[in-house]
Backbone as CSV, one residue per row, in Angstrom:
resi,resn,N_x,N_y,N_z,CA_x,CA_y,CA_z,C_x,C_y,C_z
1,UNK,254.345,141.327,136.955,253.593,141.352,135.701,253.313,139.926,135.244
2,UNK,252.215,139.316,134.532,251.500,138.881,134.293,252.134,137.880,133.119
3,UNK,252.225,136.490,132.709,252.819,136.230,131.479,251.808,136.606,130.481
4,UNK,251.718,137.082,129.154,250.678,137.710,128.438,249.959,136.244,127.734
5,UNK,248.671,136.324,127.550,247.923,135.506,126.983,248.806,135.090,125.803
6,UNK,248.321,133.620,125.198,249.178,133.058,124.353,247.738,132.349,123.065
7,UNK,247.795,132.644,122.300,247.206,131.863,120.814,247.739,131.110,120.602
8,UNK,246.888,129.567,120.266,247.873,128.831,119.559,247.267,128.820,118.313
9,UNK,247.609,128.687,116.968,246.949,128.515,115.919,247.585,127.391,115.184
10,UNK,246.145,126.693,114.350,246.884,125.299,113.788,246.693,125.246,112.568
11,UNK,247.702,124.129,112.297,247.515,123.975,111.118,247.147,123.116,109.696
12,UNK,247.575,122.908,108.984,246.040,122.148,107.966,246.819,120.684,107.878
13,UNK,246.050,119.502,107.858,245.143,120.021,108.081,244.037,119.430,109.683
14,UNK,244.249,120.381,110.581,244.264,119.555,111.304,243.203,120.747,112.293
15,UNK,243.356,120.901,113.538,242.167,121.477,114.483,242.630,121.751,115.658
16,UNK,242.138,122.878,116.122,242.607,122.768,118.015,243.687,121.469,118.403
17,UNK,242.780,120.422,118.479,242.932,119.288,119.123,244.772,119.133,118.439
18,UNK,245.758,119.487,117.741,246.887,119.355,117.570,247.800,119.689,118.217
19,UNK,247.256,120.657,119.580,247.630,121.677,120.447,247.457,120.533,121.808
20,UNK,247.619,119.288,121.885,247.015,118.526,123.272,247.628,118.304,123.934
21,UNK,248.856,118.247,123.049,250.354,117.753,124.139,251.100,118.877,124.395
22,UNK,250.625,120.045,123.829,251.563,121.349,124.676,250.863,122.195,125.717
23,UNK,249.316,122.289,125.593,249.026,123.421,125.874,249.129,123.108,128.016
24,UNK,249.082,121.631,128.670,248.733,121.525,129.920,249.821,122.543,130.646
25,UNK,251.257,122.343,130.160,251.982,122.769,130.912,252.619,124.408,130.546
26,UNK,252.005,124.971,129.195,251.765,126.439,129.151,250.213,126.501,130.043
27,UNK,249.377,126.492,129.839,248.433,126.634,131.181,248.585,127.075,132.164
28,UNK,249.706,126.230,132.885,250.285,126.499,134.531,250.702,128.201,134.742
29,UNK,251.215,128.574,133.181,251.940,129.818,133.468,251.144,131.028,132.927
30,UNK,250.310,130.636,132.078,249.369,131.739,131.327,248.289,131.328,130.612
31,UNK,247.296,132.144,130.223,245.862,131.828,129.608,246.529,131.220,128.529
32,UNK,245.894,130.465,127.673,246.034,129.548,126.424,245.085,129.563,125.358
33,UNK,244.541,130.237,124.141,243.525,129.867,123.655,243.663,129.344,122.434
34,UNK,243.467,127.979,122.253,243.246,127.677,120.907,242.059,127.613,119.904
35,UNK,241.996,128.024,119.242,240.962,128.603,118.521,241.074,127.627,117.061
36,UNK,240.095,127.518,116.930,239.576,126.512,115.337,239.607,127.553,114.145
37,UNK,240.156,127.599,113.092,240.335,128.595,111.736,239.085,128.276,111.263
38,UNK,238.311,129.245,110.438,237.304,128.608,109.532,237.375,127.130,108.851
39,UNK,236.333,126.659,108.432,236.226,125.758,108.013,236.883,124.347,108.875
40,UNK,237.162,124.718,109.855,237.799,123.463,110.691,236.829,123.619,111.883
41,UNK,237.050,122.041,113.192,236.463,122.060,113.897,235.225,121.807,114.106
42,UNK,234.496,121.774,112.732,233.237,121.920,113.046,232.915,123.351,112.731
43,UNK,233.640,124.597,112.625,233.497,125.850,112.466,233.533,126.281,111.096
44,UNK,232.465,127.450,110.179,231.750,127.179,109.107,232.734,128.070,108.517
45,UNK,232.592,127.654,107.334,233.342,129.218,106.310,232.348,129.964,106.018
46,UNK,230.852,129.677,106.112,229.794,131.191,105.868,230.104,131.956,105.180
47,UNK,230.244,131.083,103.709,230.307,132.050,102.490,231.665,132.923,102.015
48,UNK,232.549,133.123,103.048,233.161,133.725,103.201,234.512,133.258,101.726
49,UNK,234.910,134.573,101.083,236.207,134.235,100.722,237.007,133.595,100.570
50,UNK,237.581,132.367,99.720,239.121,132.194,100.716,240.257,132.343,100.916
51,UNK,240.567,133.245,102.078,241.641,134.289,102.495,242.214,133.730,103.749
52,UNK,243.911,133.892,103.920,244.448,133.731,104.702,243.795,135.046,105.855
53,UNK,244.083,136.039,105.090,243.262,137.400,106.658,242.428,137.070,106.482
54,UNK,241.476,136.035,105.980,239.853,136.252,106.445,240.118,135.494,107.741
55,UNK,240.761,134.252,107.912,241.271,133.674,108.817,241.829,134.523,109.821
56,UNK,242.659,135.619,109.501,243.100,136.061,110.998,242.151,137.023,111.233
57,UNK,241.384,137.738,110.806,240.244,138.491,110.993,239.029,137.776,112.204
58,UNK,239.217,136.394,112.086,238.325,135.787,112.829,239.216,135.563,114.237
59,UNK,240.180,135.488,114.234,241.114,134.977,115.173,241.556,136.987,115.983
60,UNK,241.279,137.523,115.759,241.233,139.029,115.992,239.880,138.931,116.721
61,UNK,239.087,138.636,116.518,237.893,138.975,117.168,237.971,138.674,119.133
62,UNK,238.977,137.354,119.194,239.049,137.089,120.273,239.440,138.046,121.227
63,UNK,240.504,139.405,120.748,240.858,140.413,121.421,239.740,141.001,122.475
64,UNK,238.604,140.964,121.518,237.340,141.632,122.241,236.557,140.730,122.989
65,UNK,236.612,139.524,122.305,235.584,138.636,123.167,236.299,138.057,124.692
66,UNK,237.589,138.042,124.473,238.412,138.024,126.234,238.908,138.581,126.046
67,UNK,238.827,140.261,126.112,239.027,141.156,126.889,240.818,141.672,127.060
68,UNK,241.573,141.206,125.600,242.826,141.185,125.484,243.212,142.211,125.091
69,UNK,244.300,143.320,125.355,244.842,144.378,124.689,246.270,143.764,123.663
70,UNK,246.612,142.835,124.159,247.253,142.331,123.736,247.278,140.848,123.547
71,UNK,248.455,140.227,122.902,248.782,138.483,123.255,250.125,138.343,122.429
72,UNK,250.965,137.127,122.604,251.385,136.108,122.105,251.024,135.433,121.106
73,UNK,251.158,135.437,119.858,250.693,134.401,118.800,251.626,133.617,118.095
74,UNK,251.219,132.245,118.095,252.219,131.103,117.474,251.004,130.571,116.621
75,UNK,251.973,130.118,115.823,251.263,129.807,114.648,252.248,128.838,113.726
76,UNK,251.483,127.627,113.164,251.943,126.616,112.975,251.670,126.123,111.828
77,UNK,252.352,126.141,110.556,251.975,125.982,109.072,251.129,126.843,108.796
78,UNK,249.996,126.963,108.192,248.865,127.192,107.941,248.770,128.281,108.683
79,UNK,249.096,128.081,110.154,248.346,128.820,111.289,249.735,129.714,111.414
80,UNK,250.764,129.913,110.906,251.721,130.962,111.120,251.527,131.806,109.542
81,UNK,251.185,131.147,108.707,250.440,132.158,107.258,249.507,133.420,108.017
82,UNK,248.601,132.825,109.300,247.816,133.476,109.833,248.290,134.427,110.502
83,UNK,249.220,134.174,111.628,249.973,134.953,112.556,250.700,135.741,111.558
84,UNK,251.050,135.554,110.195,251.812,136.911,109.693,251.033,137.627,109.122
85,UNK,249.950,137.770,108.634,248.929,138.387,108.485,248.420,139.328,109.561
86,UNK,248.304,138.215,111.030,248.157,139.405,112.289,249.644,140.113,112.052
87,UNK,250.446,139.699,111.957,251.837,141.051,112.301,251.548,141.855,111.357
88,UNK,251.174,141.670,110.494,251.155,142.741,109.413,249.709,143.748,109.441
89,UNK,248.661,143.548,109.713,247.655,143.819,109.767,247.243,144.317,111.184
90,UNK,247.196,143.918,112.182,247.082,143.742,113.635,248.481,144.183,114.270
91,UNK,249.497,144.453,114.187,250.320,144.676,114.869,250.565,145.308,116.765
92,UNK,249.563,146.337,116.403,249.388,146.882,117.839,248.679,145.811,118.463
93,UNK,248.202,144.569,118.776,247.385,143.427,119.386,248.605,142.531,119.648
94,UNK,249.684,142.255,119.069,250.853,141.169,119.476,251.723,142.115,120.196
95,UNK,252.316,140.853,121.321,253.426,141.230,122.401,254.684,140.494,121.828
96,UNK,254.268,139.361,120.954,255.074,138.311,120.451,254.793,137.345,119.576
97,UNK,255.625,136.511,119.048,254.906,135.630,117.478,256.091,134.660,117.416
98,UNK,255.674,133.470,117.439,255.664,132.283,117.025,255.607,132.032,116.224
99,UNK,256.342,131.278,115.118,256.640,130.707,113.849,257.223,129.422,113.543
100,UNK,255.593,128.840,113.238,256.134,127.151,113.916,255.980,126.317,112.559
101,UNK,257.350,125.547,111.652,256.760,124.637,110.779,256.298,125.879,109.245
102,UNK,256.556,127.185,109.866,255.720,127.633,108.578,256.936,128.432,107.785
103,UNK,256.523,129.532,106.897,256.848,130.509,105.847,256.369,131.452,105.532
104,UNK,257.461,132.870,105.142,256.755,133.772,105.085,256.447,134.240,103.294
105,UNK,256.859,133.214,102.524,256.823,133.312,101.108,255.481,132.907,100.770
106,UNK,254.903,133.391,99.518,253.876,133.097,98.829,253.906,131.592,98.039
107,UNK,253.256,131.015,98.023,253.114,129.591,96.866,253.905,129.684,95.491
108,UNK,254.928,129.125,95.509,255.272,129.647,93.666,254.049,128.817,92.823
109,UNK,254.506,128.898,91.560,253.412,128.275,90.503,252.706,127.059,90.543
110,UNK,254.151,126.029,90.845,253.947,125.233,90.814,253.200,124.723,92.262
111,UNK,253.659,125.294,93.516,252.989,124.828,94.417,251.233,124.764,94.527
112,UNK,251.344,126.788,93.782,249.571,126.421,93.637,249.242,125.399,92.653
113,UNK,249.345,125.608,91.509,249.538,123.760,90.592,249.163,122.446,91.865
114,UNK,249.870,122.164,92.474,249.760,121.331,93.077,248.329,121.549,94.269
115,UNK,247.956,122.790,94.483,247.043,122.833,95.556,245.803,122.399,95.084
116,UNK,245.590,122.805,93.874,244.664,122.789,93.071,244.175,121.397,92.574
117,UNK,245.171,120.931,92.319,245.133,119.179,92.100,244.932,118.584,93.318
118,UNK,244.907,118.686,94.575,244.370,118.232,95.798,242.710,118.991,95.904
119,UNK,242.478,119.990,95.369,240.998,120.597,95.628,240.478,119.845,94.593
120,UNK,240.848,119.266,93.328,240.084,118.618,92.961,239.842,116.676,93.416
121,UNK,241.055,116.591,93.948,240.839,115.151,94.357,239.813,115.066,95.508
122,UNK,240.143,116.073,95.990,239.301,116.278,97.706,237.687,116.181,97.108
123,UNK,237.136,116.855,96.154,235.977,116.627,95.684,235.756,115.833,95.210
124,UNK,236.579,115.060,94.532,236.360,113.637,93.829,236.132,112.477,94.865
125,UNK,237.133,112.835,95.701,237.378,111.318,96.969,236.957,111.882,98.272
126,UNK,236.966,112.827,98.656,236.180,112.916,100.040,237.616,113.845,100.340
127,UNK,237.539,114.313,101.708,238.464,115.112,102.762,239.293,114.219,102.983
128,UNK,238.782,112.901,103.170,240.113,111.952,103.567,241.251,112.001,102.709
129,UNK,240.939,111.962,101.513,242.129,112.518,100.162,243.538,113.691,100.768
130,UNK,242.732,114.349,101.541,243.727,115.551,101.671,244.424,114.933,102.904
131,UNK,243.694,114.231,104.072,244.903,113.602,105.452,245.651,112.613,104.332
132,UNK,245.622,111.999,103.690,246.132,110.768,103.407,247.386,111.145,102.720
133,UNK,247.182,112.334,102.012,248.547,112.850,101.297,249.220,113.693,102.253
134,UNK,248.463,114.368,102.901,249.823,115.154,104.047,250.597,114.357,105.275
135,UNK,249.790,113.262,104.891,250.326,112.340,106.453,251.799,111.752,105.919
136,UNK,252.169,111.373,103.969,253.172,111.131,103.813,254.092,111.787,104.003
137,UNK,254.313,113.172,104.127,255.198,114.060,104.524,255.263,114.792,105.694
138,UNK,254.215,114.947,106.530,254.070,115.752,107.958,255.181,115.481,109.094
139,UNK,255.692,114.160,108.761,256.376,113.212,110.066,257.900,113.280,109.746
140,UNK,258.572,112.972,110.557,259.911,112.618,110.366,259.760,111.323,109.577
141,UNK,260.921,110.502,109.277,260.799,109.459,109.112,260.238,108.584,110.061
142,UNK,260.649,108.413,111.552,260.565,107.245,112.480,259.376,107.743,112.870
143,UNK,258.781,108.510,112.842,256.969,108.862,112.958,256.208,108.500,112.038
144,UNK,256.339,108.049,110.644,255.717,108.140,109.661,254.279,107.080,109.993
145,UNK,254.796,105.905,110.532,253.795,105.008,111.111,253.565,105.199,111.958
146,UNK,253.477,105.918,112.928,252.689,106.514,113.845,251.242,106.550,113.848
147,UNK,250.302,105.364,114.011,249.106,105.681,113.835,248.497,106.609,114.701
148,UNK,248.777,106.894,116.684,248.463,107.884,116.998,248.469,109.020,116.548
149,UNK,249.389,109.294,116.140,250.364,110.657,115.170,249.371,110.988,114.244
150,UNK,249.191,109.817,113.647,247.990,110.213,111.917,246.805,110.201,112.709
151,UNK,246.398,110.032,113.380,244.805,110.341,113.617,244.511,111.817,113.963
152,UNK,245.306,112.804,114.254,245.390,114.075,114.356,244.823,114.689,113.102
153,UNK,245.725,114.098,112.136,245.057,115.251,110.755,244.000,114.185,109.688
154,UNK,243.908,113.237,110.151,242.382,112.528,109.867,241.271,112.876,110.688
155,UNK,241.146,113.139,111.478,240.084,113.544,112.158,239.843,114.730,112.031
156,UNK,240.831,115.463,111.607,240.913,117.382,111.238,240.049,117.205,109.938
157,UNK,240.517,116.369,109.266,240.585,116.040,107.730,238.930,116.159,107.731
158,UNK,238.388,115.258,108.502,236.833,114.674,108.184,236.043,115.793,108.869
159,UNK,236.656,116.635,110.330,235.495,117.565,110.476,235.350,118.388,109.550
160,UNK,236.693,118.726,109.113,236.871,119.781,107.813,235.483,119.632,106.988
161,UNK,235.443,118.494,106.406,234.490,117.945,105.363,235.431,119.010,104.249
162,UNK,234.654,118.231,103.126,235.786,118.586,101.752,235.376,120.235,101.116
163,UNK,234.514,121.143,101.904,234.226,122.506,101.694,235.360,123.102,102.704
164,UNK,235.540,122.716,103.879,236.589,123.079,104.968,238.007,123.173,104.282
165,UNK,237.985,121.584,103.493,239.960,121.416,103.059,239.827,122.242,101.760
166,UNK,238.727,122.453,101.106,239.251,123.222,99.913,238.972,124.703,99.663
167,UNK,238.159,125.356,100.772,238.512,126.456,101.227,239.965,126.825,101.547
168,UNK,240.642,126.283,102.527,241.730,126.150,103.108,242.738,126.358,101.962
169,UNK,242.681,125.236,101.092,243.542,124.927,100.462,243.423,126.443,99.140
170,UNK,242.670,127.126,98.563,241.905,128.116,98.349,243.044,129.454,98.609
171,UNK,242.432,129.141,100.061,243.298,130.597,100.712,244.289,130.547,101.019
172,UNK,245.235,129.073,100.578,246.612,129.543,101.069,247.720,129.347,100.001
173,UNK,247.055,129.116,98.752,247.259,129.156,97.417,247.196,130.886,96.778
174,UNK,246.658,131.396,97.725,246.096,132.874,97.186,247.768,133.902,98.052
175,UNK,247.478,133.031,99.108,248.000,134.274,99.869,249.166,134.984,99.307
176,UNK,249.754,136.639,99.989,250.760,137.194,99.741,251.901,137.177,100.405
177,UNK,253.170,137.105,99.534,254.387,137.020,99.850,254.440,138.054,101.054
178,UNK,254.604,137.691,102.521,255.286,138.846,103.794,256.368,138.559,104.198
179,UNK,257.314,138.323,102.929,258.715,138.731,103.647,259.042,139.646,104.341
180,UNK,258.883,140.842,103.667,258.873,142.368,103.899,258.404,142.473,105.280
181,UNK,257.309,142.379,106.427,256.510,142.088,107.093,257.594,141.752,108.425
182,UNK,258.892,141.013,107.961,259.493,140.188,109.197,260.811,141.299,109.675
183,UNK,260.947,142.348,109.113,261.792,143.455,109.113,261.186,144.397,110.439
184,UNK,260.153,144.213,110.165,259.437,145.256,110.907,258.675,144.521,111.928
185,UNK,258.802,143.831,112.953,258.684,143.560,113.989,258.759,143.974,115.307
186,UNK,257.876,144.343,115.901,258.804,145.295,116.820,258.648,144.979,118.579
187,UNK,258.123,143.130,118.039,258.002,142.655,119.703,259.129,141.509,119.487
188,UNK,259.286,140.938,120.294,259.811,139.283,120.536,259.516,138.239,119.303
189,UNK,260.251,137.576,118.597,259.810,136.408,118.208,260.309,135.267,117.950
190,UNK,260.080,134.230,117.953,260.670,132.711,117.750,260.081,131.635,116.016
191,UNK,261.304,131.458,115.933,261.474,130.595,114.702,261.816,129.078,115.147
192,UNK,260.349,128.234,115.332,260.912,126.737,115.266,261.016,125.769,114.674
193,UNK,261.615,124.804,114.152,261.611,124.322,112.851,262.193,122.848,113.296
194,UNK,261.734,121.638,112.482,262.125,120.305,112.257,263.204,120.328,111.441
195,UNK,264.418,119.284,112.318,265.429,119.136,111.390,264.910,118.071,109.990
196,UNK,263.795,117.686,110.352,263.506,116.438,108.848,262.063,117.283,108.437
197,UNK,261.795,118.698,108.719,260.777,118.972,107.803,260.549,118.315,106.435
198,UNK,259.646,118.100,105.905,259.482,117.429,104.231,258.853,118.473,103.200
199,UNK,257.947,119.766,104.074,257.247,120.455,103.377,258.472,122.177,103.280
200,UNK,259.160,122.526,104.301,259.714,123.803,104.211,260.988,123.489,104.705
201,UNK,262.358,123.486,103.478,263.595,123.692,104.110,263.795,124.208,105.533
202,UNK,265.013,123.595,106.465,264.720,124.336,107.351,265.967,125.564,107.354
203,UNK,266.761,126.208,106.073,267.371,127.059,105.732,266.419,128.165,105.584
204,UNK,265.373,127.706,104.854,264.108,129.050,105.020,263.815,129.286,106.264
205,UNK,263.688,128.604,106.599,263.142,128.864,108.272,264.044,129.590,109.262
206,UNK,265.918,129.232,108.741,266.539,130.482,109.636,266.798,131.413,108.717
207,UNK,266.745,131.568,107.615,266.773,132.762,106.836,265.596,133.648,107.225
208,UNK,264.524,133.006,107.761,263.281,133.756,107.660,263.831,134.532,109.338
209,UNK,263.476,133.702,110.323,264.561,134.629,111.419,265.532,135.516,111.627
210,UNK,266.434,135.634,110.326,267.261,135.725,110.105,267.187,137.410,109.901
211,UNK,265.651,137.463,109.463,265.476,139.016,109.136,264.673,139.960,110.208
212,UNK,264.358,139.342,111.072,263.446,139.717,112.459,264.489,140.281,113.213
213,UNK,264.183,141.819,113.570,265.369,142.168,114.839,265.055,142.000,115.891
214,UNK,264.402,141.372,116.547,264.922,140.310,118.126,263.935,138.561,117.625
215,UNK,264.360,138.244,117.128,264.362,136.674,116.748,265.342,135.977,117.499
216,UNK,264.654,134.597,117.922,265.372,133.629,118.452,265.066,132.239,117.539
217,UNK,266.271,131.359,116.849,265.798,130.325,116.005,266.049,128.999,116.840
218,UNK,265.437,128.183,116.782,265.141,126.767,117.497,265.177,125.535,116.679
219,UNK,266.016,124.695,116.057,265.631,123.646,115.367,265.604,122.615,116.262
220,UNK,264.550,121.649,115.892,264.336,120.423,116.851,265.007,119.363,115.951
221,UNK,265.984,118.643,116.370,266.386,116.978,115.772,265.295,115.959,116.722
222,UNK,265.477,115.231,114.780,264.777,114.388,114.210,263.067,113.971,114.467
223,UNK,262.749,115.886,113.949,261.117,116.210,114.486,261.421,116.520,112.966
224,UNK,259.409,116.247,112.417,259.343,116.765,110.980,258.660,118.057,111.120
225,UNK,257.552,117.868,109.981,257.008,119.540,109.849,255.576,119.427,111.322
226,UNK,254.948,118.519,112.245,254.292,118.402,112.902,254.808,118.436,114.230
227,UNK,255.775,119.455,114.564,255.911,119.561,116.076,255.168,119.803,117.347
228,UNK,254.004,120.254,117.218,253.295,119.903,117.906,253.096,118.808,118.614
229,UNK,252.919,117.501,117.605,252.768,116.196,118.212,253.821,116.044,117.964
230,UNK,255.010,116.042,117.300,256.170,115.033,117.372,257.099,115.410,118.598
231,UNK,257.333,116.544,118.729,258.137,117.547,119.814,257.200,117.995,120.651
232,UNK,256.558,118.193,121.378,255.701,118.603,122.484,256.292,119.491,123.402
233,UNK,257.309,118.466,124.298,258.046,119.091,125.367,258.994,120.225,124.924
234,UNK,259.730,119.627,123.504,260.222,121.087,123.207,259.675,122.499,122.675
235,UNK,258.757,121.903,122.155,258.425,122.843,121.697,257.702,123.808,122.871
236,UNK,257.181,123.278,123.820,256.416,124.182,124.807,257.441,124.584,125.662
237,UNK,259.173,124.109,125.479,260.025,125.097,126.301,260.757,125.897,125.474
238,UNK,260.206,126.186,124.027,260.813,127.129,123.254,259.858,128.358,123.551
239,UNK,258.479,127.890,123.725,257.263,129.361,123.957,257.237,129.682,125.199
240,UNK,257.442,128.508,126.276,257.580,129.319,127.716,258.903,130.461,127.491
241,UNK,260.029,130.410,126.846,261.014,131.291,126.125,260.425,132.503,126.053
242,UNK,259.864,132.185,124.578,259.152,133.380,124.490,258.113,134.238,125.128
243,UNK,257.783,133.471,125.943,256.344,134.243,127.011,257.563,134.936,128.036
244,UNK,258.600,134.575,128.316,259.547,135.318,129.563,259.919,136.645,128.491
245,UNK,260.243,136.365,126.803,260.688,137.435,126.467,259.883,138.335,126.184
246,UNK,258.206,138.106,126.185,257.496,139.165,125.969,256.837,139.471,127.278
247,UNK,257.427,139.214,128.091,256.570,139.626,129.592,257.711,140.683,129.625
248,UNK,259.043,140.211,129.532,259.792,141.479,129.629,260.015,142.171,128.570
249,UNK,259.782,142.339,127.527,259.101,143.418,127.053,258.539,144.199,126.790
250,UNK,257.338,143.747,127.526,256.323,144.856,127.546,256.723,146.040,128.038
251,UNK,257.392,146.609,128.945,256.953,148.208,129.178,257.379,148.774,127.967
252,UNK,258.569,148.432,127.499,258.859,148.498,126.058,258.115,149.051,124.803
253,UNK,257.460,147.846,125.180,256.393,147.597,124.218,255.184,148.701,124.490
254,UNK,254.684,148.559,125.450,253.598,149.765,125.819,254.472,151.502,125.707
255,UNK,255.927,151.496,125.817,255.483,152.810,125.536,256.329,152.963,124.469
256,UNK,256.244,151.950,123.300,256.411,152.673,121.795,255.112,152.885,121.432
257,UNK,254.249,152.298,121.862,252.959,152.333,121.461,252.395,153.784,122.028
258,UNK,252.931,154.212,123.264,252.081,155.265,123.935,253.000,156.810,123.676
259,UNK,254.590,156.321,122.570,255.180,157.399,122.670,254.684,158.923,121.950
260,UNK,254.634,159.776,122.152,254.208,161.131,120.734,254.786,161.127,119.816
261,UNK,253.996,160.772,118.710,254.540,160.469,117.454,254.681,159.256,116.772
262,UNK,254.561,158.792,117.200,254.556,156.813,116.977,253.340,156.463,116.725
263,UNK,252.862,155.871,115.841,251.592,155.879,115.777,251.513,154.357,115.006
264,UNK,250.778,153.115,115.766,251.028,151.805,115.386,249.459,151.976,114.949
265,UNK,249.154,152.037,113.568,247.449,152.026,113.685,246.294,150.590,114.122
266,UNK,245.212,150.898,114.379,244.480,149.343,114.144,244.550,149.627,112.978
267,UNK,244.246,148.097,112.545,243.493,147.837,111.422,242.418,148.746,110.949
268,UNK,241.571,148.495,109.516,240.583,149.762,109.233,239.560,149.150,109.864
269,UNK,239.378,147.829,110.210,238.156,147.202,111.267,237.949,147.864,112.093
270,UNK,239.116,148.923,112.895,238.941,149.105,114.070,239.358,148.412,115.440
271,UNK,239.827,147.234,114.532,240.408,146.084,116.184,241.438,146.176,115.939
């Protein structure tokens, strides 16, 4: 059997391109697709809402366009807001889920407070406003000057353009609390987390595992909330992990799905 296709999803504010140093050597073992969220990339928000599921709604479509019954989804800040939205919404489409850097709690007050005061600076000063403030906290300490490091979410920052970051910023100020959501899991999943995160304790992060019944938790020392680029190698031998635990899962997996009586619905989309 086959290792199952793998999503990577990213996060804000940044683009595919955050995915550069992991994806060569997942490649070797399975399809890889990283996909651009609205408003990033170069890719439009078209009016659209701004919603964390409007985001995974777009990232769902790929099921059909390659030909997937299933996949793997990791998801990374921003882009694991997304992936819990697919678990919750999409469920019958994941074999497994990744939870990278992120949370399954809603914004308290003050955080939206604070989002809001970046959507207005972002219009005042440009998109660059929004890399310039996440770059102080994204890093460990001994990364912080990392100018390779910061050109990742400056360059995210500017394709964004300041309709991209404050969409973004929009829909993830909105989103809903899916604690509830991590109970009911019913494939493989992994919790990875920076021991010097700056943006999400990393006690949330094994508490949040903590409630998944087959979770595996991973903390990386002296990686911040950007493992992607700061951790690379580990992090792509925490998901080759998980691609062994959802390859062997699947028959599993296919026949809760195929048992009488079990009934995992699509979505009302239909996907």
């Amino acid at each position: 059997m086959a290792a199952p296709t793998l999503i990577l999803i990213h996060g804000y504010p940044f683009d595919h391109t955050m995915w550069n140093r992991v994806v060569e050597p997942l490649r070797k073992v399975t399809r890889v697709l990283t996909p651009d969220l609205p408003g990033f990339g170069g890719k439009p928000v078209s009016g659209l809402e701004p919603s964390i599921d409007r985001m995974a709604d777009e990232i769902v479509k790929l099921f059909v366009t390659e030909h997937m019954d299933r996949a793997v989804v990791a998801g990374m800040s921003m882009g694991g807001y997304v992936a819990l939205s697919l678990a919750e919404r999409y469920k019958h489409r994941l074999s497994g889920l990744a939870l990278i850097s992120t949370q399954a709690v809603a914004d308290s007050a003050e955080a939206r407070n604070d989002r809001q005061q970046m959507i207005e600076k972002v219009r005042a000063q440009g998109s660059r406003a929004a890399a310039e403030a996440a770059i102080q906290k994204l890093f460990a300490p001994q990364n912080q000057t990392n100018l390779i490091l910061q050109k990742f979410p400056q360059q995210g920052a500017e394709k964004a353009g300041v309709e991209g970051i404050c969409w973004a910023l929009q829909a993830m100020a909105v989103r809903p609390d899916r604690t509830a959501v991590l109970k009911n899991l019913h494939f493989p999943a992994l919790v990875v987390h920076g021991s010097e995160d700056q943006f999400i304790p990393t006690e949330r992060a094994r508490q949040m595992c903590e409630m998944i019944p087959d979770c595996e938790y991973a903390e990386i020392l002296n990686a911040g909330h950007a493992l992607p680029l700061e951790a690379p190698d580990q992090l792509c031998e925490e998901l080759m992990g998980l691609l062994e635990r959802a390859e062997a899962a699947e028959p599993h997996l296919e026949g809760l799905l195929n048992r009488p009586g079990v009934v995992i619905a699509p979505n009302e989309s239909g996907l």
